[in-house]
Structure formats: structure tokens, C-alpha cells
C-alpha positions in Angstrom: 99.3 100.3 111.8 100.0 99.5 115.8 103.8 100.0 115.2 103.9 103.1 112.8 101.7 105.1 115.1 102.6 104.0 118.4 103.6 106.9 120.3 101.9 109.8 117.7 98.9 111.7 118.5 97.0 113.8 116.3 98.1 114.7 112.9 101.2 113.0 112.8 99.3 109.8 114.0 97.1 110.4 111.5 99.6 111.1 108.6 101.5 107.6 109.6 98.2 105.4 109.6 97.7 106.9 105.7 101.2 106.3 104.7 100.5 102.6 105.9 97.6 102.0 104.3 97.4 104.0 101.2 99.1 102.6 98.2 102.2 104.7 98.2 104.8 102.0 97.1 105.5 98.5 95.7 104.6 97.2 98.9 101.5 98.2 99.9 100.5 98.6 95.7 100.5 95.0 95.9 98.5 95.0 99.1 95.9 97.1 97.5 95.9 94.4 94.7 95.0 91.6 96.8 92.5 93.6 99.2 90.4 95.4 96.1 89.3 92.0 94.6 88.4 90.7 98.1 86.0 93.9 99.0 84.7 93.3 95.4 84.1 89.0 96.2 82.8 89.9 99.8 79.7 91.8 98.1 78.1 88.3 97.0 79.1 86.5 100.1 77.6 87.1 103.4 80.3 85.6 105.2 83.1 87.9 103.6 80.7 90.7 103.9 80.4 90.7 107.7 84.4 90.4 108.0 84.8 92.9 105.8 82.3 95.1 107.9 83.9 94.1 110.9 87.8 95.3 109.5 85.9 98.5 108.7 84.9 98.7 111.8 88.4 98.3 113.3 90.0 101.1 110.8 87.3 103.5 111.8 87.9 103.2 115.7 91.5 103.2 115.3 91.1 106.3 113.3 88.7 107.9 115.5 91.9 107.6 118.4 
């Protein structure tokens, strides 16, 4: 995310944080396919749920820049 947005502001930074996170190609489709079943696990484990909280975290604040 650091190296696709370094350097944007606004909507463009904006626009090149989605394209790295959303599922747009084979790539990140088989991202998506590992992180989905981990979100679903951390709801029964406190552990996974505060990590997943705090990368939630992180996303939001990096968005919020």
C-alpha cells in the first residue's frame, strides 16, 4: 500500500490504495482467498480477533491520510 501511494494525495491516493486491495486480479483474488477465511476463523478466537481489529485499525488511518 506504502509503495502504490507514495507520493499521491487525494483521490488518486485513494484510487491506488483500492486497486491494491480490492480483488481486481489473479493476484490479489488469491489474497482475498486466504484473508476471507482468516476474518471468518478470527471471530472464535480472541487472539486473531484483536489482530484483526488492530489491521483494521491500520487500513482505516491510512485511509483517513
Amino acid at each position: 500500500m506504502a509503495a502504490a501511494t507514495s507520493g499521491k494525495h487525494g483521490l488518486t491516493a485513494l484510487r491506488a490504495y483500492c486497486q491494491e486491495i480490492l480483488p481486481l486480479d489473479e493476484t490479489t483474488l488469491d489474497e482475498a482467498r486466504i484473508v476471507i477465511p482468516f476474518w471468518h476463523k478470527a471471530l472464535t478466537s480472541p487472539h486473531l480477533a484483536a489482530r484483526h481489529e488492530h489491521v483494521m485499525r491500520e487500513w482505516r488511518e491510512h485511509l483517513q491520510r
